[in-house]
VMD Tcl script that draws the C-alpha trace (Angstrom):
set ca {
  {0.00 0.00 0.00}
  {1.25 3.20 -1.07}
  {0.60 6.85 0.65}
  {-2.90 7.98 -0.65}
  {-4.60 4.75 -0.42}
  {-3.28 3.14 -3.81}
  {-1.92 0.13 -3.68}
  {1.29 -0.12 -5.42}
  {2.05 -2.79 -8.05}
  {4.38 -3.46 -11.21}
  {3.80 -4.07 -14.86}
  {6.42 -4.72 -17.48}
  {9.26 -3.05 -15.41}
  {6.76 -0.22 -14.69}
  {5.36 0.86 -11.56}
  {1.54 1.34 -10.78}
  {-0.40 2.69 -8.68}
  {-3.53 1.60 -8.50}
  {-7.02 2.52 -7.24}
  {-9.37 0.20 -5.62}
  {-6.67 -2.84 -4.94}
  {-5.29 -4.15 -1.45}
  {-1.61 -5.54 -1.44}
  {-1.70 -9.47 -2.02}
  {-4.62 -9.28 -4.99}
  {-3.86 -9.89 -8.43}
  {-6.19 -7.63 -10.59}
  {-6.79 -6.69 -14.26}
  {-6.46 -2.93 -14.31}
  {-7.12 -0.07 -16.77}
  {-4.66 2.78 -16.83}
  {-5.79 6.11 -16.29}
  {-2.57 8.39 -16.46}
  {0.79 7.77 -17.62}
  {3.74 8.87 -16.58}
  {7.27 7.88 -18.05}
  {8.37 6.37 -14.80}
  {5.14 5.48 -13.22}
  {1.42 5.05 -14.18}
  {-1.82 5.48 -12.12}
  {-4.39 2.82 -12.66}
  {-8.23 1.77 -10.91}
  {-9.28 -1.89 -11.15}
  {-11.79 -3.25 -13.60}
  {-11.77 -6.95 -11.77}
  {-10.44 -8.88 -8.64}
  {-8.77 -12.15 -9.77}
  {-7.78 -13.11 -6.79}
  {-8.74 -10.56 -3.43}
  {-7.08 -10.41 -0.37}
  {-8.21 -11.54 2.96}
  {-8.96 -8.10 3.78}
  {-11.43 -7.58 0.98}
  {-14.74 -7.03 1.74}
  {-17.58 -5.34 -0.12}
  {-18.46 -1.45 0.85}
  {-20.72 -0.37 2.97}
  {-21.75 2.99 1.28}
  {-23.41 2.53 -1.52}
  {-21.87 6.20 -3.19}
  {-18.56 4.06 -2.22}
  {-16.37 4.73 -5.80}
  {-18.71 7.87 -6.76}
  {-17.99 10.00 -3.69}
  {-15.00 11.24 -3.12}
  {-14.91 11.29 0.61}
  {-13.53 7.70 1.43}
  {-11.24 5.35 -0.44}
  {-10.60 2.55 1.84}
  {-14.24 1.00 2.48}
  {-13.06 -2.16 0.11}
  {-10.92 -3.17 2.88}
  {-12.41 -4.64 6.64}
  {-11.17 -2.09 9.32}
  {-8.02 -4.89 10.65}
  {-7.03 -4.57 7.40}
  {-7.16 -0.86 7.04}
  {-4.87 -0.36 9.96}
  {-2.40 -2.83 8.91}
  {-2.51 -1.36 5.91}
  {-2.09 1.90 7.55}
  {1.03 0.48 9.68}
  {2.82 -0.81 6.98}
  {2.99 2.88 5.14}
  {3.92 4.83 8.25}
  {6.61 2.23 8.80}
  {7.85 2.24 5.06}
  {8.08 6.45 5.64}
  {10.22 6.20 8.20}
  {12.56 3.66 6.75}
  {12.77 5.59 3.47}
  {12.60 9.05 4.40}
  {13.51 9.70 8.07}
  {16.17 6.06 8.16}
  {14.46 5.44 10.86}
  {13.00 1.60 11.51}
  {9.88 1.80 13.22}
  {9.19 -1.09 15.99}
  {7.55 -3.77 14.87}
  {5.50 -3.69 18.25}
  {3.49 -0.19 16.75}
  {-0.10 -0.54 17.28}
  {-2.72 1.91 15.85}
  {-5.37 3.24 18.63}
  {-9.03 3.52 16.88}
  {-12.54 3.57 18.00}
  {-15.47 3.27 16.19}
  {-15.49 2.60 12.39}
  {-18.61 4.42 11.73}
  {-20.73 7.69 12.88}
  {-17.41 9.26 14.25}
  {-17.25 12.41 12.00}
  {-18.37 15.47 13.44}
  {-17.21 18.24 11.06}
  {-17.59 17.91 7.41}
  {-17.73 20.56 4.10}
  {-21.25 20.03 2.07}
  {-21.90 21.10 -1.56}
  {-24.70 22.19 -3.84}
  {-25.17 20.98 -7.54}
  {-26.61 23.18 -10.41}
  {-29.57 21.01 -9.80}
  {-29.25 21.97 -5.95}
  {-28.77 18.95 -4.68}
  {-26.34 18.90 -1.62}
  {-23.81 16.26 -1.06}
  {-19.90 15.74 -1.55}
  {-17.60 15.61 -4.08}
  {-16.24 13.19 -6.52}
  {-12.69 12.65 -6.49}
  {-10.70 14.53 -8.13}
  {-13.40 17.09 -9.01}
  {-15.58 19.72 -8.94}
  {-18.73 17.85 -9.56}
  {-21.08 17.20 -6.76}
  {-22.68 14.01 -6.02}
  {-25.90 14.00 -3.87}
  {-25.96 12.35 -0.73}
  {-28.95 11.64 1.32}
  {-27.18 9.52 3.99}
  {-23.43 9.60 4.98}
  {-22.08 6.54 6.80}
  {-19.18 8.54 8.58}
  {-21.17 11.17 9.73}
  {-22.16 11.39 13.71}
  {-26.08 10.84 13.86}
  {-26.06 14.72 15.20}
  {-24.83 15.77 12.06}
  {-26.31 13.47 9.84}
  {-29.71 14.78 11.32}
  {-29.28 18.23 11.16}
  {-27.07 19.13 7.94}
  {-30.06 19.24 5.55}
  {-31.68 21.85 8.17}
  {-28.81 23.86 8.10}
  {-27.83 24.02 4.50}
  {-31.44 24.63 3.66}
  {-31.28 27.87 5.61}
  {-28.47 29.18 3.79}
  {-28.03 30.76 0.03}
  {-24.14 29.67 -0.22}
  {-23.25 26.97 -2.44}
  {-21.03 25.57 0.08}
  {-20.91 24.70 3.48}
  {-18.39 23.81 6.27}
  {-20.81 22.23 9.24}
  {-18.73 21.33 13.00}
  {-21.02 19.58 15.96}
  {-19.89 20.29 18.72}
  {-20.99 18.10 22.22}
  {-23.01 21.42 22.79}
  {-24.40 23.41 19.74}
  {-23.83 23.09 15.85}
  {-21.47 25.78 13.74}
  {-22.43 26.54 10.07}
  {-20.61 28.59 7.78}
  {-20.69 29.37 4.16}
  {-16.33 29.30 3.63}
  {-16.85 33.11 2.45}
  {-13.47 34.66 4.57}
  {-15.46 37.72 5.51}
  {-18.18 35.96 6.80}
  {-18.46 34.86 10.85}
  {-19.49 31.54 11.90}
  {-21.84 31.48 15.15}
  {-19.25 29.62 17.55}
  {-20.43 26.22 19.47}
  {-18.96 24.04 22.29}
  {-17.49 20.77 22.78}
  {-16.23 19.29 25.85}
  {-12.86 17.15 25.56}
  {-12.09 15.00 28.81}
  {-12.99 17.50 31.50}
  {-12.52 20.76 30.02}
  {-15.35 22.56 27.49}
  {-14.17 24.56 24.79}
  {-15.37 27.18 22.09}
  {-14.77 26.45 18.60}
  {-16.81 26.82 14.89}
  {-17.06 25.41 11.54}
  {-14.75 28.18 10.03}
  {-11.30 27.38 12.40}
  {-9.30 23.99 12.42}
  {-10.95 21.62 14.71}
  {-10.53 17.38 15.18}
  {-13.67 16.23 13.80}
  {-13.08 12.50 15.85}
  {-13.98 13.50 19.15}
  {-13.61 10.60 21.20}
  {-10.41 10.13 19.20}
  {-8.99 13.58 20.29}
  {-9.72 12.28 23.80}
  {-7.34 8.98 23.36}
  {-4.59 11.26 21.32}
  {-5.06 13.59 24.36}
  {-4.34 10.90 26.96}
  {-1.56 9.81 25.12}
  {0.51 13.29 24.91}
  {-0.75 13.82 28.73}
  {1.14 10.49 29.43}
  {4.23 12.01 27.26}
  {4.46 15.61 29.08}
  {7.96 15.58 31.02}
  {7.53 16.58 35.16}
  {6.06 19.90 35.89}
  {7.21 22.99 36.28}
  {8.69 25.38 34.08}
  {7.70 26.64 29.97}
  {5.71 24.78 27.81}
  {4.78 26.60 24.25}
  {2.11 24.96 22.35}
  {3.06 25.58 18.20}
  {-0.10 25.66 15.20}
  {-1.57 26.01 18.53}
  {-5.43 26.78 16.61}
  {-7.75 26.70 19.52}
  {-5.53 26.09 22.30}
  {-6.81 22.34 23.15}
  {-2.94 21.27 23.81}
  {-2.37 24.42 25.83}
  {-5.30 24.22 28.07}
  {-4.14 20.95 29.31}
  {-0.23 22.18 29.59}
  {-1.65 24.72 31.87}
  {-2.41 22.43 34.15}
  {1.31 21.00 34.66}
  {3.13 23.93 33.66}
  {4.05 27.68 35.30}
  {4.03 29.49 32.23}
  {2.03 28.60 28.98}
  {2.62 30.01 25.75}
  {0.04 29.41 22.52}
  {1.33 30.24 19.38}
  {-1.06 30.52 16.23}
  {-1.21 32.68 13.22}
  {-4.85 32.41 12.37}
  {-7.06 35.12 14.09}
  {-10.11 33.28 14.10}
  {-8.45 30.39 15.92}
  {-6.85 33.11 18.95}
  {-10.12 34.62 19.41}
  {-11.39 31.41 21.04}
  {-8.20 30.02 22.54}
  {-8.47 33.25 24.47}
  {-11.71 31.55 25.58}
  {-10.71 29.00 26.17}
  {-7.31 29.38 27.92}
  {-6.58 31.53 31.59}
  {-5.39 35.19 31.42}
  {-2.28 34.30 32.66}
  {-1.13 31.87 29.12}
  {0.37 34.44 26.73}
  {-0.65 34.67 23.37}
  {1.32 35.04 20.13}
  {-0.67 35.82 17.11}
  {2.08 34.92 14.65}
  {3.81 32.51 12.00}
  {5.16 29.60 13.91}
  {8.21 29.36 12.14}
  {8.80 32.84 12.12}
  {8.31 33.71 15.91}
  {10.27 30.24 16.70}
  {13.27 32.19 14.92}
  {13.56 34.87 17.46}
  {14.80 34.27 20.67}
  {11.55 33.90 22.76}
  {11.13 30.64 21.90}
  {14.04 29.47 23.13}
  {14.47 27.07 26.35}
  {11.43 25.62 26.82}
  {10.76 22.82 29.05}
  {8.43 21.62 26.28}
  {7.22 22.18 22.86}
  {3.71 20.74 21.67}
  {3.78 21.42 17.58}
  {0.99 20.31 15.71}
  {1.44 21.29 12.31}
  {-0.80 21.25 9.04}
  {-0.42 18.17 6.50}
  {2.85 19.38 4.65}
  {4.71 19.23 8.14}
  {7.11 21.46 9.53}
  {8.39 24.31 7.24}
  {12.73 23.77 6.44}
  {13.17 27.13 8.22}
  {11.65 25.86 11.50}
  {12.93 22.67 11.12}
  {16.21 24.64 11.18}
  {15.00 26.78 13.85}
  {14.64 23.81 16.27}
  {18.01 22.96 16.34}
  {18.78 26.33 17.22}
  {15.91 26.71 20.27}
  {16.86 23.39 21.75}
  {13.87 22.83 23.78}
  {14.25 20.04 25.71}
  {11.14 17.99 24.99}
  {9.15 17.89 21.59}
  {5.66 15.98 21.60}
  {4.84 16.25 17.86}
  {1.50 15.63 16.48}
  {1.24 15.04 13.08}
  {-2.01 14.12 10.41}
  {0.47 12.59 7.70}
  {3.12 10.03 8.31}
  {5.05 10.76 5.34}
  {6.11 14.27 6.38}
  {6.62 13.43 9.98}
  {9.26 10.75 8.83}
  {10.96 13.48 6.89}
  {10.92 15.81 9.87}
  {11.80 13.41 11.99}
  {14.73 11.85 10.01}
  {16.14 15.71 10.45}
  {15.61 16.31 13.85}
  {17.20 12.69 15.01}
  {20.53 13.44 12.92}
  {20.81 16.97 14.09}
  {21.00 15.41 17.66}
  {17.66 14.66 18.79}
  {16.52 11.63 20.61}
  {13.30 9.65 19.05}
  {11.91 8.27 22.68}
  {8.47 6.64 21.10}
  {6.25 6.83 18.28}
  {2.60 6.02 18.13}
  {-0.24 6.02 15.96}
  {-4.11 6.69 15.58}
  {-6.99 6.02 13.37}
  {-8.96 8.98 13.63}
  {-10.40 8.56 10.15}
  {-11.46 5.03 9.43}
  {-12.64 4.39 5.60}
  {-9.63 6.58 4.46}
  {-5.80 6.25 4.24}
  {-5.29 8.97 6.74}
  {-3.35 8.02 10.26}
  {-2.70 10.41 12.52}
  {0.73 10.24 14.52}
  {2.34 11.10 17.42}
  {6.30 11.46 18.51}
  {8.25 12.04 21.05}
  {11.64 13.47 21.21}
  {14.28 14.50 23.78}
  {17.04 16.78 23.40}
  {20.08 15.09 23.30}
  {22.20 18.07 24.98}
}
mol new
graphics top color blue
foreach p $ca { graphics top sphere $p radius 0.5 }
foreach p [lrange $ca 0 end-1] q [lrange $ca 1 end] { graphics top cylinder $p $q radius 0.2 }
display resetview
């Protein structure tokens, strides 16, 4: 299995990538791109399936563009899931993964509580197909918590956008129509024991009980009390509220202004707040010598200039949360040869029916 949810096979010399197949199957395939070193490919028939095969549950499965791993049962998914994370680190970081990595999960189904609806010329609402701009309609969406699924079609009715980006929250619903000028009522969700303010137009985990294991897991990671903590891409300020608890001073660090109006909800007077580029601020000399330093960055990972910027702060502990594999072993791979210790590495399945694993890693200065 590839990165992307392709599994990866060869023809005549040539390598394919190809749609719709699980490693172990031998399948006639028609080609759908070309490259000169590579070509992408979907299956037209299963000669002989894997173990893992089973058929999909959705019947859009194929036409919408939202999932692209229902053809496999969910043991399979995560082995699947494993074995990518572990070739990433092998090939990009040089870094061999344990073979005693397990991925956390919860529920398969009726786990996602934040999702972006569209509307067809024939204004229909529903998601889109892969790879495109077209909409397809969808009455019922497996994935979708049954508070969402229940209320979505009330809440896009009320509105005259084409679009919408809908978050459920434990307490209240957000809608918003993605326009940037235009302000989406906020809502709340409570995560372990704290509540906190969010809406459909910021960054927020839409696995709740999920965010509660990942959570749990960097609680377990946080070094001994005391001290500086800075929590990096800090959005909300989910990491820092909990940091506050085990740490004298708390810094939260995020660029987007929607996100810092409710972190400064949802965090105590006392946690400073920098409305800034991560890797920029990281650069100067204020965030240097932390005890800790929570990052959380966006898909592409951490930018080369903080990467380099790290070696320079030194912080002595780094929890780093990450929602693609691939660039954490690249990130990682850098930090580890420029003198940073890899302590442990786990993963977790907060989106079940796709390829997506979310990570987490720990590393200790070396100095």
């Amino acid at each position: 299995m590839a990165q992307g949810g392709s599994a990866l096979g060869r023809y005549q010399g040539k390598i394919i990538f190809i749609e719709g197949a699980l490693p172990g199957e031998k399948v006639q395939i028609e080609i759908i791109k070309a490259k000169k070193d590579f070509a992408q490919a979907r299956v037209v028939k299963v000669l002989e399936p894997s173990p893992y095969r089973i058929d999909a549950t959705c019947p859009l499965y194929g036409v919408c563009g939202g999932c692209n791993m229902q053809h496999a049962n969910i043991a399979g998914q995560r082995k699947f899931k494993k074995e990518v994370a572990a070739d990433a680190f092998k090939r990009m970081g040089k870094i061999d993964l344990p073979a005693s990595l397990t991925i956390s999960g919860g529920e398969p189904w009726e786990y996602r509580s934040r999702a972006r609806f569209h509307q067809s010329p024939q204004q229909k609402w529903g998601f889109l197909r892969a790879q495109s701009r077209q909409v397809v309609p969808v009455a019922h969406c497996p994935l979708l918590t049954p508070g969402l699924q229940k209320n979505w079609p009330q809440q896009v009715a009320k509105q005259k956008a084409r679009q919408m980006q809908i978050w459920e929250g434990t307490a209240g619903i957000s809608a918003w129509d993605t326009h940037p000028r235009t302000k989406a009522p906020a809502a709340q969700t409570q995560i372990l024991h704290k509540t906190f303010s969010a809406d459909a137009s910021v960054f927020f985990q839409s696995n709740l009980p999920m965010t509660e294991v990942l959570l749990e897991r960097v609680l377990h990671h946080i070094p001994s009390s005391g001290g500086r903590a800075i929590d990096l891409f800090s959005g909300v300020g989910v990491f820092a509220a909990f940091l506050e608890e085990h740490f004298e001073q708390v810094q939260a660090v995020e660029r987007h202004l929607g996100c810092m109006e409710h972190a400064r909800r949802n965090l105590r007077p006392s946690t400073e707040f920098v409305n800034a580029p991560a890797e920029t601020w990281l650069t100067s000399k204020s965030g240097r010598h932390a005890d800790l330093l929570v990052v959380d960055p966006p898909r592409t990972g951490l930018p080369a200039n903080l990467r380099q910027s790290l070696v320079a702060a030194r912080p002595r502990n780094m929890i780093y949360v990450s929602c693609d594999p691939v660039t954490l072993a690249r990130d990682a791979g850098e930090l580890v040869r420029a003198g940073w210790e890899l302590q442990a590495v786990e993963a977790f399945d907060f989106y079940p029916q796709s390829h997506h694993l979310e990570m987490l890693a720990v590393f200790k200065n070396a100095d």
